[in-house]
C-alpha positions as CSV (number, residue, x, y, z in Angstrom):
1,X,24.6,10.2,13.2
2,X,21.6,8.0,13.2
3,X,18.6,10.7,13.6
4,X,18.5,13.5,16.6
5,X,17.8,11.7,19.8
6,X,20.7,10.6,22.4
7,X,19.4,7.2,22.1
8,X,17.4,7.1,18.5
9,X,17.7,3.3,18.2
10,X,15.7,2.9,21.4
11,X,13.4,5.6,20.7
12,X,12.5,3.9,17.4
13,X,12.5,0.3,19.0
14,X,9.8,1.8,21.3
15,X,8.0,3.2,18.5
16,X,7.8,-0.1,16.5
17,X,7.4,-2.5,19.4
18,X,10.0,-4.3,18.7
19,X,13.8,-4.6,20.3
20,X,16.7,-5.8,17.7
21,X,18.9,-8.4,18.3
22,X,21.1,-7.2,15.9
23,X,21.0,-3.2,16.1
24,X,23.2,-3.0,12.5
25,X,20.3,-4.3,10.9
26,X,17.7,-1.2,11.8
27,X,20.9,1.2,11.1
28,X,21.0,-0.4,7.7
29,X,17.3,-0.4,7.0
30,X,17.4,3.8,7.8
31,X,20.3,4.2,5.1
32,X,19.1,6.0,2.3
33,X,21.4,4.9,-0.9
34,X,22.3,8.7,-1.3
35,X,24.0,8.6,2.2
36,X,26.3,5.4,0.6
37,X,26.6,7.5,-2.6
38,X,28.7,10.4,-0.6
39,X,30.6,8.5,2.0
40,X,33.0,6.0,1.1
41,X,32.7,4.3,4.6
42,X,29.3,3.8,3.9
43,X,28.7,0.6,1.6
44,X,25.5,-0.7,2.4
45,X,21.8,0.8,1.9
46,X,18.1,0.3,2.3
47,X,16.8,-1.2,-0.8
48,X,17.7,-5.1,-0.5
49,X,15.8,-4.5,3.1
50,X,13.1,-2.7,1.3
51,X,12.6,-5.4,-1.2
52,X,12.2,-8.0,1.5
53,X,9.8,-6.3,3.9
54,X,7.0,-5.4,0.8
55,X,6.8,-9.1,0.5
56,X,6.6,-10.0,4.0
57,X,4.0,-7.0,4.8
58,X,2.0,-8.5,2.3
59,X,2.0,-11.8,3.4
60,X,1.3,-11.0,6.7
61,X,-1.6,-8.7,6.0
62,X,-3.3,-11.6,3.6
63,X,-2.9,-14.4,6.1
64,X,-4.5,-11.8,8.6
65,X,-7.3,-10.7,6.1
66,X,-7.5,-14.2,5.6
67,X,-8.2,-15.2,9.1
68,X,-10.3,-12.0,9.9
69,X,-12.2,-11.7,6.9
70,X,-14.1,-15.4,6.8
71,X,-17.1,-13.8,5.2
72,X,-15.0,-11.5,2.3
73,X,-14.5,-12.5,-1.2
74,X,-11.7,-12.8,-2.9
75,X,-12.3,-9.1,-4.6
76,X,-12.7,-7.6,-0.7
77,X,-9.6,-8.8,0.3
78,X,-7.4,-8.2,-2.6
79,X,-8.8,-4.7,-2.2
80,X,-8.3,-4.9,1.3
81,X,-4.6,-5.8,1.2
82,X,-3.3,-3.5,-1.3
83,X,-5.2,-0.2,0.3
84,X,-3.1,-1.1,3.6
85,X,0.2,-2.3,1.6
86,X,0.2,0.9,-0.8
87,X,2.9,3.6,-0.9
88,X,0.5,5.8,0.6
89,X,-0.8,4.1,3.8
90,X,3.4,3.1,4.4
91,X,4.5,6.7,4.0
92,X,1.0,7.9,6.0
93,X,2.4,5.4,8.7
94,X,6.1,6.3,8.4
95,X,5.3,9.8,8.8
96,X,3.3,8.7,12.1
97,X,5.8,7.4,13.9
98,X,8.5,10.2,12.9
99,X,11.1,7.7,11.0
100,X,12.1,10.9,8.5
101,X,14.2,12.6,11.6
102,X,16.1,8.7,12.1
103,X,17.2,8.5,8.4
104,X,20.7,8.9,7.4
105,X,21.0,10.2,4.0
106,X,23.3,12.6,1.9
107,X,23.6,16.7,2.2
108,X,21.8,17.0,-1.1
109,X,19.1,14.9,-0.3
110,X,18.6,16.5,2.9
111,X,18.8,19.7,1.7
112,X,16.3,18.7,-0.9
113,X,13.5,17.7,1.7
114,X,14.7,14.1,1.6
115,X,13.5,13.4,5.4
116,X,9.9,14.1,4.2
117,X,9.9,13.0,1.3
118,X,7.0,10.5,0.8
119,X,9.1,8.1,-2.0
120,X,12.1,7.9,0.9
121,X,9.1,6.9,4.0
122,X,7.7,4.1,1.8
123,X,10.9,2.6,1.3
124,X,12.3,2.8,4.6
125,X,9.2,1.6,6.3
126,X,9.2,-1.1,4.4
127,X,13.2,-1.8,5.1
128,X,12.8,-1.3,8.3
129,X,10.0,-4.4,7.9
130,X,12.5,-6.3,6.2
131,X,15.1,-6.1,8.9
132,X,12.7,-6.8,11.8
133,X,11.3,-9.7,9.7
134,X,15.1,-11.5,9.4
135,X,16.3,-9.9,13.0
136,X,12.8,-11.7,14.4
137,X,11.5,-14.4,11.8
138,X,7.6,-14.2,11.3
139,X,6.7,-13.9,15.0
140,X,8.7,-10.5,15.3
141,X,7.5,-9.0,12.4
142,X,3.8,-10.0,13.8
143,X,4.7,-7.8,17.0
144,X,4.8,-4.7,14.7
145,X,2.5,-5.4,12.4
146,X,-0.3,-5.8,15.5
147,X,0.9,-3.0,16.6
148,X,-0.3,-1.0,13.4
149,X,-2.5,-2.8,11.5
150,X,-5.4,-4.6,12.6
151,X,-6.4,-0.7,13.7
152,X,-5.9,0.0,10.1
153,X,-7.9,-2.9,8.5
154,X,-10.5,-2.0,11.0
155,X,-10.9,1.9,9.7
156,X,-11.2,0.9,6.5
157,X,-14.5,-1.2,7.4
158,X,-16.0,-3.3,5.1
159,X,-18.3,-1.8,2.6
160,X,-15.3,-0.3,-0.1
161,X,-17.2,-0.1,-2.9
162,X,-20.1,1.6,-2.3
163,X,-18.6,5.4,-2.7
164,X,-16.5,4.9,-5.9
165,X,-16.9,2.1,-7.9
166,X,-15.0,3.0,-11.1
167,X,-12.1,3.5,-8.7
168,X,-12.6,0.6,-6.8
169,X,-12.7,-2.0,-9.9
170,X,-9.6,0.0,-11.2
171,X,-7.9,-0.7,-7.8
172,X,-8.6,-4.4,-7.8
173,X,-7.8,-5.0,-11.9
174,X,-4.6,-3.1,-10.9
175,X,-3.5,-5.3,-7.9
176,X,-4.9,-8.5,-9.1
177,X,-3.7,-8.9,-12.7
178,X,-1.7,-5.3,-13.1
179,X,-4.2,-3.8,-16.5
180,X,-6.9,-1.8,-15.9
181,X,-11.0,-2.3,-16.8
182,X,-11.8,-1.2,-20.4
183,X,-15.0,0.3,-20.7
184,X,-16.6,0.6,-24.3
185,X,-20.2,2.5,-25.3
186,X,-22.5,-0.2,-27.0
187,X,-25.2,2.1,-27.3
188,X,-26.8,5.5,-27.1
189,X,-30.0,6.4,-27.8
190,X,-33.5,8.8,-27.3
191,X,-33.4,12.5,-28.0
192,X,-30.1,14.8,-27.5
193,X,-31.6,16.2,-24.4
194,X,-32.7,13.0,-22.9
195,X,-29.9,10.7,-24.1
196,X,-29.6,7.4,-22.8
197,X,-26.1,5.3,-22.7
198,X,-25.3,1.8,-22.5
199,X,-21.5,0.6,-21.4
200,X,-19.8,-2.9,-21.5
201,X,-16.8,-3.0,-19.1
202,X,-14.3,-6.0,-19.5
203,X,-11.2,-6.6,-17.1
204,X,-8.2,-8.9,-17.5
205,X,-10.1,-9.9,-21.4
206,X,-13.6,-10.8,-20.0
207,X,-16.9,-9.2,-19.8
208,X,-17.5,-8.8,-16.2
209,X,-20.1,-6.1,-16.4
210,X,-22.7,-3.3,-18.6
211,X,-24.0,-0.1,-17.2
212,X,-27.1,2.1,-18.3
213,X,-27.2,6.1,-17.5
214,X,-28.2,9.2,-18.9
215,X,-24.7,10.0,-19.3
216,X,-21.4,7.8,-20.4
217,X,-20.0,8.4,-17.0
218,X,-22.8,7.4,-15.1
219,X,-23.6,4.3,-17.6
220,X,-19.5,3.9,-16.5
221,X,-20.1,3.9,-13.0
222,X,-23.1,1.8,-13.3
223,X,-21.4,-1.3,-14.9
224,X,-18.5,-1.1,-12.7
225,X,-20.8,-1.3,-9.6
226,X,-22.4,-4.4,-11.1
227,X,-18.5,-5.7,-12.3
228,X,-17.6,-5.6,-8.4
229,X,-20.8,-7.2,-7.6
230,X,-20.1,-9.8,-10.1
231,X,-16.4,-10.1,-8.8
232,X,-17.6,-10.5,-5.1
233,X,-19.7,-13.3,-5.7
């Protein structure tokens, strides 16, 4: 049984804003591959589904940073775009709308805490995108993703690199070309006490940025706040 409501395929419709054509679809989006695992009726399951909707949630939410975003860099919206696409804005926004209680998945995984689990939200969120996506084309999938996340790109605001810019660069050198900064001390020098540290930074093989601080971390911070600088221009 398809969740714990009467009608749960309504209830979720309502949820997402959008009504399937083809109900099977959504049904198949909710099935979590231990639920095919024990029943041999069951042959299909989420992760085809899942596969398709990351792809078209990120699409979606560039050509919308895109359109929204005329002033942001490059380096914004990359950063942008994978904050809202990650595992843990999906599960944060599966969790929202309740889609744990409409999975169908196996005794063990439910005994197991499958329903909350954050790994099972992200997928089927992100199936449940897929199915919407080939149940509606582009223009159905838009009515749930305005739904959800122009509010979401809006929270976030503008200014992301201000609080935490080590975190930030690693953020972007992850989503842009998948390796992380690498951040080597070219210099330290003055007294023990009153030591003063110099750091290169290079991401994806190139020098982006150099920091000075009275300790390695803050030299650290430092050249990754003038790296995104560098990157945003």
């Amino acid at each position: 049984m398809l969740g714990k409501s009467k009608d749960p395929i309504k209830q979720l419709e309502k949820k997402l804003g959008y009504r399937f054509r083809d109900k099977e679809l959504l049904q198949m989006a909710l099935t979590h591959r231990s639920c095919r695992f024990e029943n041999k009726k069951v042959n299909v399951d989420n992760q085809r589904l899942e596969f398709l909707g990351d792809s078209v949630l990120g699409f979606m939410t560039a050509a919308y940073l895109y359109d929204e975003k005329q002033g942001a860099a490059e380096g914004v919206l990359t950063t942008l775009r994978s904050r809202v696409t990650s595992g843990k804005a999906l599960a944060a926004l599966a969790s929202d709308i309740g889609l744990g209680e409409y999975l169908m998945i196996g005794k063990g995984e439910e005994r197991s805490g499958g329903r909350e689990r954050k790994s099972n939200l992200t997928d089927a969120i992100e199936a449940v995108f897929g199915a919407v996506y080939i149940d509606g084309g582009l223009k159905g999938f838009k009515k749930v993703f305005d739904k959800f996340y122009p509010a979401l790109i809006r929270a976030l605001g503008d200014d992301l690199w201000a609080a935490n810019p080590k975190g930030e660069l690693q953020e972007y050198s992850q989503a842009r070309w998948k390796s992380s900064p690498v951040y080597r001390l070219i210099d330290e020098s003055g007294p023990a006490h009153q030591s003063v540290f110099t750091v290169e930074v290079e991401v994806n093989g190139k020098l982006v940025g150099h920091g000075v601080g009275s300790s390695k971390q803050d030299a650290e911070r430092n050249a990754a706040a003038m790296a995104l600088e560098s990157i945003e221009k």
